[in-house]
C-alpha positions in Angstrom: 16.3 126.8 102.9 18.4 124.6 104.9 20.7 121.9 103.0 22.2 119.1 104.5 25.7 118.3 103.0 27.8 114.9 103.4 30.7 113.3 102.4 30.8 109.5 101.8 33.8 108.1 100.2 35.3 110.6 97.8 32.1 112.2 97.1 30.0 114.7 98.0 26.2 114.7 98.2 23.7 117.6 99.2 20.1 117.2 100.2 17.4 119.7 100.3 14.7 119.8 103.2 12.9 117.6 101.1 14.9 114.7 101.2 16.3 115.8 97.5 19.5 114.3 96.6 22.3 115.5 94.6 25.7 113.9 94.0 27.3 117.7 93.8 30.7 116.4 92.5 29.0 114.5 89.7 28.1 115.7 85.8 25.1 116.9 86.3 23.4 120.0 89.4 20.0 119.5 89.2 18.0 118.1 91.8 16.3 115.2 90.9 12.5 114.3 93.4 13.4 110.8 92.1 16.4 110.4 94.2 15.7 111.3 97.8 18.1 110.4 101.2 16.2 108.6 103.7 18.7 108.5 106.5 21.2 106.5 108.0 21.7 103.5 110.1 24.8 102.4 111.9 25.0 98.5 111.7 25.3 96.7 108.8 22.6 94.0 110.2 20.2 96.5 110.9 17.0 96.9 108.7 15.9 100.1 109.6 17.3 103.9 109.9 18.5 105.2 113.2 18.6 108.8 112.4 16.0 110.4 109.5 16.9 113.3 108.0 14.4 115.3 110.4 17.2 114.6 112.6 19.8 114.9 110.7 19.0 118.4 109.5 18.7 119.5 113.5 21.8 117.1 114.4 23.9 116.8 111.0 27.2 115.2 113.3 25.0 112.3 114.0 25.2 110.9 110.3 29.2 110.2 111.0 29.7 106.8 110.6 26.5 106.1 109.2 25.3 103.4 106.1 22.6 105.5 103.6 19.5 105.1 103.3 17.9 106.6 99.8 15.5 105.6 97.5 16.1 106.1 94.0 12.8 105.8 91.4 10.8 103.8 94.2 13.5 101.5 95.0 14.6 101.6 98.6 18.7 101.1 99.3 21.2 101.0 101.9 24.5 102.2 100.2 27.2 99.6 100.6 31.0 99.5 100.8 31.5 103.0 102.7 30.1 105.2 105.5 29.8 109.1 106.1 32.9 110.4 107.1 31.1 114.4 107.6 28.1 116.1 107.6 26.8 119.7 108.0 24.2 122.2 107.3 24.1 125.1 105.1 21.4 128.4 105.0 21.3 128.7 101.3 
């Protein structure tokens, strides 16, 4: 299984093929199918994502820079107030 990790702020996240998301310096390390990562988009105007995590999980460098798409419980969001400074993949 490949997972795609990323750092955004002073955090780090991890998300399974799935689109899974786990904050994996938070309390708690179980994944969690109600919090999935979408993708990213680059400009703050846009209302779309640029590079979904099909993409991301072949091209993991292309999330640099990028705004964060998830959606947590059915509720879509674009993550505010920072941007991903890395991102890589990992066999686990």
């Amino acid at each position: 299984m490949r997972v795609l990790f990323f750092e955004w702020g002073n955090h780090l996240f991890k998300v399974k093929e799935d689109g899974a998301l786990l904050q994996s310096d938070g309390e708690g390390d179980e994944w969690d199918c109600k919090w999935e990562f979408l993708g990213v988009s680059y400009h703050h105007w846009r209302r779309g994502i640029d590079v979904p995590l099909k993409e991301a999980l072949e091209s993991p460098e292309r999330l640099k820079k990028g705004r964060v798409w998830d959606r947590d419980h059915g509720t879509l969001r674009r993550w505010e107030g920072g941007k991903i400074t890395q991102a890589w993949v990992e066999n686990m």
